[in-house]
TORVO-880541 format. One record per residue: residue in three letters; x, y, z of N, C-alpha, C in turn. Coordinates in steps of 0.05 Angstrom, whole numbers, plus 5000, padded with zeros to 4 digits. Layout:
BEGIN
ALAXYZXYZXYZ;...
//
This chain:
BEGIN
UNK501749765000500050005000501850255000;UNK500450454987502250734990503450805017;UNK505450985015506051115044503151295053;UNK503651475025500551685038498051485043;UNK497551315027495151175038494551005067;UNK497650915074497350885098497051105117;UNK498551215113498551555128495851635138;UNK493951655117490951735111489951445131;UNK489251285121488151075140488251055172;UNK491551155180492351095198490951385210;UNK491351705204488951845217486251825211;UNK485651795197482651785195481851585224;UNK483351255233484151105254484351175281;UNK486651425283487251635304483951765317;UNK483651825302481152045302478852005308;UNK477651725295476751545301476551425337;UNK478651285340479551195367479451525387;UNK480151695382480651965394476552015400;UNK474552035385472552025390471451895408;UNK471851525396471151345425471551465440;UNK474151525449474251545479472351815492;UNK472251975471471152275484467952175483;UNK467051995467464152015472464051785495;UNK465151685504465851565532465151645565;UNK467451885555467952055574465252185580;UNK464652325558461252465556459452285568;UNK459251935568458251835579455851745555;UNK456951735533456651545510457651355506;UNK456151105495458050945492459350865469;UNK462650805465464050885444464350775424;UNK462650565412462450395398459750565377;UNK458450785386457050895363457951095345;UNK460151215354462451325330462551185311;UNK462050925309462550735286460250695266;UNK457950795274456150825254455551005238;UNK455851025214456051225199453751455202;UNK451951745195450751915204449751835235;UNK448951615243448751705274450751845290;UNK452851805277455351825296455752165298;UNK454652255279455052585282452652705300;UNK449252525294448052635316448652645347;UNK450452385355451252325385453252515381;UNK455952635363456752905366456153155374;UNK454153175355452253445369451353455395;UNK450053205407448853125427450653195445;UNK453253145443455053175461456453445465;UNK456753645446456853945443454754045450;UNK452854015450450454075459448954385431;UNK449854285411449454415387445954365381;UNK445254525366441754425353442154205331;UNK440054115333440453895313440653925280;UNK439854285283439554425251442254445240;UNK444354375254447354385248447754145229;UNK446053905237446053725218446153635187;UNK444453965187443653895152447053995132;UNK448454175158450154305141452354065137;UNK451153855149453853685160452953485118;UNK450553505114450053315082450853445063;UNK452153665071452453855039455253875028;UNK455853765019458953854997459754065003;UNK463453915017464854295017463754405049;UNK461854455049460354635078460954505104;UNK460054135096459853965121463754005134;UNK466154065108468054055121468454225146;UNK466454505134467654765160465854635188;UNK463254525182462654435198464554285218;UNK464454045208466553845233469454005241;UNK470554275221471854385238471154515263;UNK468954625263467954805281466054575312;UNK465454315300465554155318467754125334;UNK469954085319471553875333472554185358;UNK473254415343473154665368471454525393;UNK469154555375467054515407467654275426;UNK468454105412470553885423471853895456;UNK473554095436475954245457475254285477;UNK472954465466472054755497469954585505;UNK469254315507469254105532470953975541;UNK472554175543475754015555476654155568;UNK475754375561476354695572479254825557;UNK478554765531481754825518480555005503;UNK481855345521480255585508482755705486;UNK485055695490487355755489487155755451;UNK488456015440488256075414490155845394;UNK491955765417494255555398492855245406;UNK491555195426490954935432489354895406;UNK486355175404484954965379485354925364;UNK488655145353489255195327490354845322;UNK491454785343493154475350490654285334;UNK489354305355486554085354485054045321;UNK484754275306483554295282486154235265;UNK488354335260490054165245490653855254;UNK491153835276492253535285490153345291;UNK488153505290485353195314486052975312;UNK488052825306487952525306490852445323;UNK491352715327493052705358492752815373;UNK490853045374489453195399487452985400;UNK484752985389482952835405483452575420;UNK485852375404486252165424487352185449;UNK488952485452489852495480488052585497;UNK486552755481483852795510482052565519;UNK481652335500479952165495481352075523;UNK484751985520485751695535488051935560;UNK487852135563488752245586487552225605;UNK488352175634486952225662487152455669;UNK488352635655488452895666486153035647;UNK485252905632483353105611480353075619;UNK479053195633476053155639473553215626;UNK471653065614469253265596467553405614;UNK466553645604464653785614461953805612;UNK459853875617458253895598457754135596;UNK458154205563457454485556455554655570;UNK452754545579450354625589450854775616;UNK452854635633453654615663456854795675;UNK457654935643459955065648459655225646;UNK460755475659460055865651460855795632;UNK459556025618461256215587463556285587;UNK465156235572467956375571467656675561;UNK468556895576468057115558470457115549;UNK471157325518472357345508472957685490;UNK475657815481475258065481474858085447;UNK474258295450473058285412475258205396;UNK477258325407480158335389480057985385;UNK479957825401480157505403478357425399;UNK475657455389473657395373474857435344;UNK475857645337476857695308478857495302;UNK479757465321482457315311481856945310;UNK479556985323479256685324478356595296;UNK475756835302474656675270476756765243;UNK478557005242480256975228482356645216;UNK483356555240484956345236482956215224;UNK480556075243479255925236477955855212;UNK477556145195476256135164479756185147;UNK482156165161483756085141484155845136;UNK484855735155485455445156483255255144;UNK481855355151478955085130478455225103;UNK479255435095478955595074480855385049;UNK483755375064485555245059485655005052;UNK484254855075483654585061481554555045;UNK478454645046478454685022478954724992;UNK480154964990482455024967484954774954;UNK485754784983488254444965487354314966;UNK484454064970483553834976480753794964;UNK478754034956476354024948475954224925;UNK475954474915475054624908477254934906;UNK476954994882478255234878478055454852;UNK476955674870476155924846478755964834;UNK478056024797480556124785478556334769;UNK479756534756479356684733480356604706;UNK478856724681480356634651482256904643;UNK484456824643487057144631486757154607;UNK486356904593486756994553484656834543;UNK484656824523482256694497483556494490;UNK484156334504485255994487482955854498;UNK481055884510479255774508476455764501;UNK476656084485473556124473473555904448;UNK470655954448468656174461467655944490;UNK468555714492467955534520468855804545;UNK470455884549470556014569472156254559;UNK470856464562472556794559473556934574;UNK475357104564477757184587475057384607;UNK475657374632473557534651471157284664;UNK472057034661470656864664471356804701;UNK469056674721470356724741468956324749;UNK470256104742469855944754470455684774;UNK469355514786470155354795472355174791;UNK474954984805474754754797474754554814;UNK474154364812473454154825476053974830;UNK477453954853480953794854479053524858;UNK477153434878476053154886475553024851;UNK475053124830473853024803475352804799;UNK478552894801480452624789482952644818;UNK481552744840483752624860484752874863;UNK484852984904486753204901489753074906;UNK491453374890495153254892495753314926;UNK496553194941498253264966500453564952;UNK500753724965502153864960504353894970;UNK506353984928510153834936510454064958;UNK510254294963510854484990508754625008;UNK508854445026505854485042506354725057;UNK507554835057508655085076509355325058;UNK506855495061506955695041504455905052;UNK504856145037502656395051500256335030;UNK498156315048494856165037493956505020;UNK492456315004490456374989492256584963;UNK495056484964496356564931498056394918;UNK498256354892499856164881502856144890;UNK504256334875507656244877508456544884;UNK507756774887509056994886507157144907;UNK508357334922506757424948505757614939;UNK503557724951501757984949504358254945;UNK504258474933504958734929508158604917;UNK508658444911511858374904512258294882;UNK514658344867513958224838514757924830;UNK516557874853518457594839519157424871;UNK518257534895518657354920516757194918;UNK517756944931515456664940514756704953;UNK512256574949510556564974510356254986;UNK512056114978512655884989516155795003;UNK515955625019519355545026519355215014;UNK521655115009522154915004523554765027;UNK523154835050524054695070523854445073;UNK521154425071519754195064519554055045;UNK519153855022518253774997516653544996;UNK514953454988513853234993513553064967;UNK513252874963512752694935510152754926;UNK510152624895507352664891505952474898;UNK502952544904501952304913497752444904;UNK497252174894494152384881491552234906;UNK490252304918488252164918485752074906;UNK484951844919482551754894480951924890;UNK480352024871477652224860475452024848;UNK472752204832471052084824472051914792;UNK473052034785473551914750476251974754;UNK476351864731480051994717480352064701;UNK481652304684481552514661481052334635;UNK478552454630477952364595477652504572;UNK476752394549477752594525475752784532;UNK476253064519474353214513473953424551;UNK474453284575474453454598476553744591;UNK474653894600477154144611478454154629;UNK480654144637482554054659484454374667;UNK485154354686487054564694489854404701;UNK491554484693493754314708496454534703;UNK498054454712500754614716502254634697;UNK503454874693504554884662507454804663;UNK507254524632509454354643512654494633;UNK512054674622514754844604515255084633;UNK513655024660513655244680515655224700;UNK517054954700520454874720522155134722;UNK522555264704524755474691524155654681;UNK523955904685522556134678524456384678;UNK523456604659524456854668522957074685;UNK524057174708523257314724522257474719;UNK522157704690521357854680518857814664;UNK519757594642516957514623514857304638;UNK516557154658515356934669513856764650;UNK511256664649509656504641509256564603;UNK508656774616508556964584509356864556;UNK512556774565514256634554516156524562;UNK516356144546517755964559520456074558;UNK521655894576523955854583526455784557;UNK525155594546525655374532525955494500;UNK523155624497523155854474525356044471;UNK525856074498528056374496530156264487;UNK530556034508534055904491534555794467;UNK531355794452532155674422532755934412;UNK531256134418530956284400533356524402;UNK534256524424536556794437538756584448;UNK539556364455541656244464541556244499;UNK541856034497543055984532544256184548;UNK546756344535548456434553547456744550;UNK545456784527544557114524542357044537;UNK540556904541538056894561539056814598;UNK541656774600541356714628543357024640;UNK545457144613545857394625545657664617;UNK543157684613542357924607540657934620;UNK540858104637538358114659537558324648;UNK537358474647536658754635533158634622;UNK534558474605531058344584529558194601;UNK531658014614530657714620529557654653;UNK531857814668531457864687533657574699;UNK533157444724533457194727532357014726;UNK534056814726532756564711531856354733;UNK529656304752527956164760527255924761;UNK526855754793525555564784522955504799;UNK521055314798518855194815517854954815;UNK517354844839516654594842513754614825;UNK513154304824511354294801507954454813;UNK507654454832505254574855505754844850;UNK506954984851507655224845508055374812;UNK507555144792508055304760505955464759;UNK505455594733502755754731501455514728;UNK498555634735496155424732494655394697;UNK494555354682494155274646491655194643;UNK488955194638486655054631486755084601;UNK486154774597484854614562484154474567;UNK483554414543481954144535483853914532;UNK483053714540484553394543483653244514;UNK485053304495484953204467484452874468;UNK486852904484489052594483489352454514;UNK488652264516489052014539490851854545;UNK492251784562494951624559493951344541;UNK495951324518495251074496494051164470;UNK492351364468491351534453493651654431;UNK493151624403494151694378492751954365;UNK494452144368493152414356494652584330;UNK492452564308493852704287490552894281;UNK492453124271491253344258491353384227;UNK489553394213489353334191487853634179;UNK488953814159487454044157485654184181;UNK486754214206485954354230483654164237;UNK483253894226480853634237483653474256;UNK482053434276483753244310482253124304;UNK483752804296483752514297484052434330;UNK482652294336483552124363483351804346;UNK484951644356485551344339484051354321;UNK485051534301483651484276480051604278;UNK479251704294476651824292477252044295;UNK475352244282475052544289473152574309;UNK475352754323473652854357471052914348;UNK469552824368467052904384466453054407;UNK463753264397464353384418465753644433;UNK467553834416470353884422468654174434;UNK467554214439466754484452465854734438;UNK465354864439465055204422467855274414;UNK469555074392470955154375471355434362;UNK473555604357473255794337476155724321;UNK476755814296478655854278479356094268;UNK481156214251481456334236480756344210;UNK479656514196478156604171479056774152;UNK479056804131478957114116476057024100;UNK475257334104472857384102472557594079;UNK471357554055472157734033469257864034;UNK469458164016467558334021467858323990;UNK464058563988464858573958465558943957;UNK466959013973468959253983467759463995;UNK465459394006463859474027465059384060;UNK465759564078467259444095464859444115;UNK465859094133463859114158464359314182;UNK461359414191461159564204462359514244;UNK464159624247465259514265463359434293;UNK461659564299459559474323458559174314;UNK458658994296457258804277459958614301;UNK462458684302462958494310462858434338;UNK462158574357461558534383458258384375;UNK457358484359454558334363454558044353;UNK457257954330457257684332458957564345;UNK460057724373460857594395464157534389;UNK465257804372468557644362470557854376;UNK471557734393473657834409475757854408;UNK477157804387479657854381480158004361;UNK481758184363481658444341482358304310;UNK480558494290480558374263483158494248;UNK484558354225486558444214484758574185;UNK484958814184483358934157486058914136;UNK485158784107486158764084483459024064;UNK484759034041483159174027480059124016;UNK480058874015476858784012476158574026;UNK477558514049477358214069478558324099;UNK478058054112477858134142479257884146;UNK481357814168482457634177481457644206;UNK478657414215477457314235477757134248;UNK477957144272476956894284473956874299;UNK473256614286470156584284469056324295;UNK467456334305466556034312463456014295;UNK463555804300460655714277458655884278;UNK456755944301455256144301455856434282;UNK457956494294459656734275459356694245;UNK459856524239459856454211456856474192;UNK456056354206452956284200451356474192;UNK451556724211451757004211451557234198;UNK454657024195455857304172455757274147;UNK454857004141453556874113451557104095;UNK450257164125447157314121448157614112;UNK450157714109451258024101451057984078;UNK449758194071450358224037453058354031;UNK454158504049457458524030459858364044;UNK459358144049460857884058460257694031;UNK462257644007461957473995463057183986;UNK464357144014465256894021467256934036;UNK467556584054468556584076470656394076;UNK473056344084475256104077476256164100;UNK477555804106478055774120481955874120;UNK483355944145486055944143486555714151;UNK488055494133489055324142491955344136;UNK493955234154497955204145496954944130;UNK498954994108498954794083500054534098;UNK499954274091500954084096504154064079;UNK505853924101508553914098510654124097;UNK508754314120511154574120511354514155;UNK513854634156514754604195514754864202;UNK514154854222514155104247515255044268;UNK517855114267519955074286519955154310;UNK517355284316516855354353514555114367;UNK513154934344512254644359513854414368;UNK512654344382513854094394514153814375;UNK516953674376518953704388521153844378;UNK519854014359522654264353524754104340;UNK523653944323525453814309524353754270;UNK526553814259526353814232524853544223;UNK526053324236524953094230521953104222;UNK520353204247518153214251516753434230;UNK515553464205514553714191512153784198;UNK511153894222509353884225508454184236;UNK505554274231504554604242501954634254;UNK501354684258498454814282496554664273;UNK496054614245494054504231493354254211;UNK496354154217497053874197499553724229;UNK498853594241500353614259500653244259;UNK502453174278502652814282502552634254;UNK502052374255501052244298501752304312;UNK502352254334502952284352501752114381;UNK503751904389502451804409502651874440;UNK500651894458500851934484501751794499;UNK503951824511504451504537503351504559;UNK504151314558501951114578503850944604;UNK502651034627504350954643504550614645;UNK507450504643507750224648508150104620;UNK508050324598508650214574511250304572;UNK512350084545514850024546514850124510;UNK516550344500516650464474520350404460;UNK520550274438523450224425524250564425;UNK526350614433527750824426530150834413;UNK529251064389532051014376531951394373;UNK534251434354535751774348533751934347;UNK531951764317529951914305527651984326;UNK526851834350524051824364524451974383;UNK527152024396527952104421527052324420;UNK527052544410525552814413523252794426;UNK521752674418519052654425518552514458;UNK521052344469520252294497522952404510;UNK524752544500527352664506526952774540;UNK524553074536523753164569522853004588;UNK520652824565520052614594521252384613;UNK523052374602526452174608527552314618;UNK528352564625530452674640528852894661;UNK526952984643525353284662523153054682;UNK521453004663518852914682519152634708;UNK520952484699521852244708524752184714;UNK526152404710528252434733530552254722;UNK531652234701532851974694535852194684;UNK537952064682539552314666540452114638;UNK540552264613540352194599542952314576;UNK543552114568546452184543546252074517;UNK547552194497548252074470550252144466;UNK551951834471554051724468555451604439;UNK556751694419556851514398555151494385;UNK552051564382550251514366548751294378;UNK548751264406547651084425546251254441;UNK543951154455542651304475543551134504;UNK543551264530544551114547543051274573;UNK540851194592539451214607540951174639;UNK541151344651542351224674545151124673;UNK546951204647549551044648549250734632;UNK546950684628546350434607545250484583;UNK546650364573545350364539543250224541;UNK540950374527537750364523536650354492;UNK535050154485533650144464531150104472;UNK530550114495527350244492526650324525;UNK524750464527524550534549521550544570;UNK520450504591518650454594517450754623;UNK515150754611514551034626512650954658;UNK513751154671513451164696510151204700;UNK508951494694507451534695505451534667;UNK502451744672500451814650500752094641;UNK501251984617501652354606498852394582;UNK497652644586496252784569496453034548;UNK494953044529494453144508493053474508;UNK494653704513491153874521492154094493;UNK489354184489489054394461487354584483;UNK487354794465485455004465482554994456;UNK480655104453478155184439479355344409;UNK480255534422481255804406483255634391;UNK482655464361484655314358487555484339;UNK487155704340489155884322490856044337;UNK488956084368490756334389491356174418;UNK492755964416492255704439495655634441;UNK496355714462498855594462498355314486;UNK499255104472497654804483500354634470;UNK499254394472500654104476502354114447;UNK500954264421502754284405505854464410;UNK505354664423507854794431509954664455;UNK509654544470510654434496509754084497;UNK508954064490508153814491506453564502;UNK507753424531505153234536505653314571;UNK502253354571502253464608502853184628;UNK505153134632504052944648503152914680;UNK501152694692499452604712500052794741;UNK502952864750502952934769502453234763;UNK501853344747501253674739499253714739;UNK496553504738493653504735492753634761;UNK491653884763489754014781486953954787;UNK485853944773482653904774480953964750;UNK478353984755476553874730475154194727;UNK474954314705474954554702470554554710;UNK469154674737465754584719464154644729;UNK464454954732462155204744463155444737;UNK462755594722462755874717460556114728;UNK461356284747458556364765458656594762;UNK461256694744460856984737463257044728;UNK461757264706462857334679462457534674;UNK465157754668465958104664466958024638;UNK465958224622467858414604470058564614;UNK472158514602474658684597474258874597;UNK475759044609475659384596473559514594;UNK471159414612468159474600467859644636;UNK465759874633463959864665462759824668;UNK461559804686458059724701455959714677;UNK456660094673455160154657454560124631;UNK456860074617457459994594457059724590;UNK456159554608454859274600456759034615;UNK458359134632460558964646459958744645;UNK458158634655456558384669454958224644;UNK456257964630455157844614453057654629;UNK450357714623448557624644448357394627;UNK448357294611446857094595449656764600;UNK451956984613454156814611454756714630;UNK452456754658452356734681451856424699;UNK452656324720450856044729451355884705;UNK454155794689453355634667456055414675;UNK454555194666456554894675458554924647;UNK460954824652463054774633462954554614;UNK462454554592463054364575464754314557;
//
């Protein structure tokens, strides 16, 4: 069995046993902890809570703050008023409650039969302060977490000003690699431009727990951006690492600070956070064929509120620019002399059919057998562009792939970056660990992710394959939605874009 899974078993165990004994003491007997929802009414019973506390205990997410704010009440029948005891008790309960449970020095009270503790406002603030961090917290790394949309790689499915959910329980939350870090921000602290907001004192392995499913084609996923190890301090996310040194050299991207700034690193919990679409599944074969995504040989299903790029010819009547906010197109148009270079999604199109000085519409497609030397794997071998792209296969953890000169590009990062291996070419030999290798077998599940926006999407064709331990959660409540650059008054609030599930 895992370490973490024992870990988990063994408090959930603690905590467990830590109850017996306190509903004991209360003068319960401790053998009904073990029944599943009774065991929270004889809780209450024993806090001396109403029984309307119950309902909050059936609801997703809510019931957690609940049993935090039980297990408090816990305490203060113990008489443990003290600001660090509860802070103890609500992080640790599975080693506070068993010591109150099995101490002779620890006595229960009954709530009903003890004064009030008074308390001064200042320590009212501060209680419920801690208290709504810390469960705020676990929430956030273990259940649930608000993000915003920054760019259009995923319209028209989700637009930049988009404010939604994601769900970490969907496919398992990650334990986090640095659990010791300032709550409620990613990697960089409030008012600063380039300090952590995390220490590495600590590091922990990855480790996922079971969730409901496990990532399939077509989900929107959030996960950690895998080109995000190495960064520049200045451009950061903006632009890779990896990009810079093809394109400017190693030794001009690491000393020129002036452009670049310094050069950065982050554990994988800490990269920027990335949402797309999951094209590709570990085992899954993906080729692009005139901007059509093959999955093994079938064309996707499904793929969301797609848009592309267009030129759009006029018969030299130009469209009226309010026309394009009303067919919903957000990315600025390139004007030619009698055409428009758009990006459009079907509705858009349909549309604009209906203009009388729109006299046809074509698609932009990159010709087949030309390369674009900023996709992945950045190799000539491969002739491949945004819109004629693969095969390309996804690995699959526990599969075993022949490696030779020509293939190595394509699992090169995940042999040395993702899976930790160091890696040489020796002679025109590949040699893994100091051994010569002709094929190699993968550790983990790596995935496939695209954009919506399939023309303005920097995704799996640029960087390549996300793999398993980078998976955040399942992208699948959007509850509110601004315009850019817009006010109140000017229409800020896309009402129609409001309360809408992710697909």
């Amino acid at each position: 069995m895992n370490l973490y899974m024992i870990l988990t078993v063994l408090t959930f165990l603690l905590a467990i046993i830590g109850l017996w004994g306190i509903f004991f003491k209360a003068g319960e007997p401790g053998w009904k902890v073990l029944i599943p929802f009774y065991n929270f009414y004889i809780w209450l019973k024993i806090i001396r809570k109403p029984l309307w506390w119950y309902i909050f205990l059936l609801i997703p997410f809510i019931n957690v703050f609940v049993i935090l704010l039980m297990v408090v009440e816990i305490l203060k029948c113990f008489k443990k008023y003290g600001l660090i005891q509860q802070a103890v008790g609500v992080l640790f309960p599975f080693i506070y409650l068993p010591y109150l449970a099995f101490s002779a020095k620890e006595k229960y009270y009954d709530p009903n039969k003890t004064p009030p503790v008074k308390k001064s406002a200042t320590r009212e603030w501060v209680d419920a302060i801690i208290f709504a961090v810390i469960a705020a917290s676990i929430i956030r790394i273990f259940l649930i977490e608000a993000y915003t949309i920054p760019t259009s790689s995923m319209e028209k499915t989700l637009l930049v000003g988009d404010y939604l959910f994601v769900s970490k329980i969907s496919f398992g939350p990650k334990v986090p690699n640095t659990p010791i870090s300032f709550p409620f921000v990613h990697h960089t602290l409030p008012l600063t431009e380039n300090t952590k907001s995390y220490v590495e004192w600590i590091k922990l392995p990855y480790y996922r727990f079971p969730g409901f499913s496990d990532v399939k084609n077509m989900d929107v996923v959030v996960f950690n951006y895998p080109d995000g190890d190495t960064l520049s301090s200045k451009l950061q996310s903006n632009m890779s690492y990896y990009y810079l040194v093809r394109k400017f050299g190693r030794e001009a991207v690491w000393n020129n600070k002036e452009y670049f700034g310094d050069i950065i690193s982050r554990p994988v919990d800490k990269r920027e956070n990335f949402i797309k679409r999951c094209i590709g599944i570990p085992g899954d074969t993906i080729k692009i064929i005139d901007r059509k995504v093959f999955i093994n040989g079938k064309e996707e299903k499904n793929p969301g509120n797609r848009q592309f790029k267009y030129l759009v010819k006029t018969n030299g009547n130009p469209i009226n620019e309010k026309n394009f906010e009303k067919l919903d197109i957000t990315e600025p148009p390139t004007n030619y002399l009698d055409a428009y270079e758009l990006t459009l999604s079907e509705p858009a199109i349909e549309k604009l059919k209906q203009y009388n000085n729109v006299v046809g519409i074509e698609p932009i497609i990159a010709p087949r057998n030309t390369w674009d030397s900023n996709l992945f794997p950045f190799d000539s071998t491969f002739v491949w562009n945004v819109d004629n792209y693969g095969p390309i296969w996804i690995p699959k953890k526990g599969v075993t792939v022949a490696l030779t000169i020509g293939n190595l590009p394509l699992y090169e990062r995940i042999i040395k970056v993702f899976e930790g291996n160091k890696l040489e070419i020796l002679g025109g030999k590949i040699f893994i660990n100091g051994k010569e290798s002709r094929a190699y077998t993968f550790k983990q599940n790596y995935y496939w992710m695209m954009g919506d926006n399939r023309h303005n999407s920097m995704d799996s064709r640029y960087w390549g394959f996300v793999p398993e331990d980078h998976i955040v959660g399942k992208a699948v409540f959007v509850w509110l939605s601004l315009k850019p650059n817009k006010s109140i008054l000017e229409g800020k609030i896309r009402w129609n874009k409001l309360m809408r599930i992710v697909k």
